[in-house]
C-alpha positions in Angstrom: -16.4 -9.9 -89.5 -13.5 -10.9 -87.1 -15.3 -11.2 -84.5 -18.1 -13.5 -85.9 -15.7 -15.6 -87.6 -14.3 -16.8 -84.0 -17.2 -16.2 -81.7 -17.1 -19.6 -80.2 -13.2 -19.6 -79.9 -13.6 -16.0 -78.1 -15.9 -17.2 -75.8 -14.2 -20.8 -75.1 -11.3 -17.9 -74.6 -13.0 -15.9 -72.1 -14.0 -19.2 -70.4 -10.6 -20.5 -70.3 -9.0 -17.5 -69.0 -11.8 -16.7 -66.0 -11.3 -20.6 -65.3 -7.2 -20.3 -64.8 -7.8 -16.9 -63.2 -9.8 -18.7 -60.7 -7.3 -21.3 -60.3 -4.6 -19.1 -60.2 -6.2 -17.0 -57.0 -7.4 -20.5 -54.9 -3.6 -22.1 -55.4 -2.3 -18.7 -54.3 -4.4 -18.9 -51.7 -3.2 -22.2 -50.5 0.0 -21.7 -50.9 0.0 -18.8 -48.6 -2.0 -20.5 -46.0 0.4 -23.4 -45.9 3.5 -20.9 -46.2 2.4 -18.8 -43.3 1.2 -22.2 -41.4 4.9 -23.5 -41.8 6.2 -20.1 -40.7 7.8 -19.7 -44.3 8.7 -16.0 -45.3 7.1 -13.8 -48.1 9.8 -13.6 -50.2 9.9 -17.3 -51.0 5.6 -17.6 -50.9 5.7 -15.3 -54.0 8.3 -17.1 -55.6 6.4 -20.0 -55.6 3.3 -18.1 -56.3 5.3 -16.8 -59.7 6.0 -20.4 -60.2 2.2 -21.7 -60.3 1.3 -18.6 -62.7 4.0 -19.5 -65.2 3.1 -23.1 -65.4 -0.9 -22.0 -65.6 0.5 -19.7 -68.3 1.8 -22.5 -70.0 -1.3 -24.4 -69.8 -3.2 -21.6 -71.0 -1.2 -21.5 -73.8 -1.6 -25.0 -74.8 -5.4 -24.8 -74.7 -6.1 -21.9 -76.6 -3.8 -23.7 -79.4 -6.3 -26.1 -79.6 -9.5 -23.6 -79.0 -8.3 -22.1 -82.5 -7.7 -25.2 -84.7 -4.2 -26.9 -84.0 -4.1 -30.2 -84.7 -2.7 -32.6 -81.7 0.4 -34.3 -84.5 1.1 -30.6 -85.4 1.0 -29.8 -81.7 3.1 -32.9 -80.9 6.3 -31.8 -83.7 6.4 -28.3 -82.5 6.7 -29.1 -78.3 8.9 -32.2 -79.6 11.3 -29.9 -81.3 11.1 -26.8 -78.8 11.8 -29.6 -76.0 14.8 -30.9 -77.8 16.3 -27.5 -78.0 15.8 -26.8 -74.5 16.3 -30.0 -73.6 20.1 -29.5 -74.8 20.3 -26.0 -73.8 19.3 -27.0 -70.1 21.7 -30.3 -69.9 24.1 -27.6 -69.4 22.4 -26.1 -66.6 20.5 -28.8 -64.9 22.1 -28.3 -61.6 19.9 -25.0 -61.3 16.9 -26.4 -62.5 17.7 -29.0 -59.7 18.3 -27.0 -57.4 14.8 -24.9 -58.0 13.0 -28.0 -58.2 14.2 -28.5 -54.5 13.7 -25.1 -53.1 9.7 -26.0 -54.6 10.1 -29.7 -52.7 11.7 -27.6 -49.2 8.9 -24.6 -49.6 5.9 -27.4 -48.5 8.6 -30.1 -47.0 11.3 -28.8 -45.0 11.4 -29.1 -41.5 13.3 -26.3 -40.1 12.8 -22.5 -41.1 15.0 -19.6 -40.7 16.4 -18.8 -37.5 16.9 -22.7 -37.0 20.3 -23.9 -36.1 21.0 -27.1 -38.2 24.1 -29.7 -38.5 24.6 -30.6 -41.8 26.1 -34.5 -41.6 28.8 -34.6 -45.0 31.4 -36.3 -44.8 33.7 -33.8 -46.8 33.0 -30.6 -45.1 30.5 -30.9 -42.0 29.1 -27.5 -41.0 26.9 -26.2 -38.0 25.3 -22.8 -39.1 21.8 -20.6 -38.2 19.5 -20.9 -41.2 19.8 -17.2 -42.5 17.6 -17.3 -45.4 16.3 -19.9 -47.9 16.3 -18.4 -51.4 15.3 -19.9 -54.6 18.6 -21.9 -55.3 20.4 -21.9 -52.2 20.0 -21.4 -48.3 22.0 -19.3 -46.3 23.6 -20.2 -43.3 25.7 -18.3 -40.8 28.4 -19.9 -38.8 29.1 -19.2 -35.4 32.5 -17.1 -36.4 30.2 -15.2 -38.3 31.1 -16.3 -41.9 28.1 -16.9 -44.7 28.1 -20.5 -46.4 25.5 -20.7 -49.1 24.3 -23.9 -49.6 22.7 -25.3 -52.8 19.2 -26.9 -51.9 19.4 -30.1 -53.8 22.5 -30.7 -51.7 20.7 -30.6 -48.6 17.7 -32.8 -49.4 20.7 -35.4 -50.1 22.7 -34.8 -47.0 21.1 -36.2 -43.5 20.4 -32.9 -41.1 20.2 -32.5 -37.5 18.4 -29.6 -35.7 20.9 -28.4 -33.1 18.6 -25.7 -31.7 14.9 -24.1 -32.8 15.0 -20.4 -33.0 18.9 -20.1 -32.5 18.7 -16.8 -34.4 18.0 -14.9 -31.0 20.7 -16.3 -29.1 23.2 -15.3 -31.6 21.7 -11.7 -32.0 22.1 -11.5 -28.3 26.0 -12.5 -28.1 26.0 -8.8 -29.3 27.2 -10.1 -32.7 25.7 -7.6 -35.7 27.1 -9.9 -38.5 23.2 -10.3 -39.5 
């Protein structure tokens, strides 16, 4: 009885989902292509790979929503009120959401990669340091007396940045320093 009471919703379901599934494997697809064409590492390719499948979740969500029957103004109240909570509940931490927002932005638009010694032009604390990693919210960066500096990655889309050297990595390895 179920199941003939929402046949056409099951199978607009079943469309939806193979549709999004299908999505989900060509932008992961893409994204790896262009990660391992800008010589980006795994970790942060699957991070950004768990990004697109939360926001197709999302979407997903949304759809079916309207596949069984909600109305757009009903629709419209409920994001309008979860958004407001979050909205307030993220004012607190927007510097994180910032700073994710521009480890997305430096995953397909950042020039240098690990192993990359950059100069980091600010005007209150200057730095020169070997790209060590770039996580989610922060890169990494060793300086030449062997001392980490984590860096928050909305901070260096705002700061001007000189490459000093491309694949500096090796020549530090081979001062016999094991700080790495």
């Amino acid at each position: 009885m179920l199941l003939e009471t929402y046949k056409n919703e099951l199978i607009q379901s079943a469309i939806l989902i193979a549709i999004l599934l299908f999505i989900r494997f060509i932008s992961a697809v893409a994204v790896r292509k262009i990660g391992k064409k800008s010589g980006i590492n795994d970790a942060r390719i699957h991070l950004i790979n768990r990004y697109v499948t939360a926001t197709l979740f999302m979407i997903a969500v949304l759809i079916e929503a309207f596949i069984f029957g909600a109305e757009f103004k009903d629709m419209a109240l409920v994001f309008s009120s979860v958004f407001a909570v979050i909205g307030i509940g993220l004012f607190a931490i927007w510097s994180i959401l910032s700073n994710i927002t521009s480890g997305i932005i430096m995953f397909f638009n950042f020039p240098y990669k690990v192993g990359d010694k950059i100069q980091i032009h600010d005007k209150d604390f200057p730095l020169e340091a070997i790209i060590e990693d770039i996580a989610a919210f922060q890169l990494h960066l060793r300086l030449d007396n062997g001392d980490l500096v984590t860096y928050p990655n909305n901070l260096i889309l705002q700061k001007p940045v000189t490459l000093v050297k491309k694949d500096a990595i090796d020549d530090f390895l081979d001062d016999g320093s094991d700080a790495l």
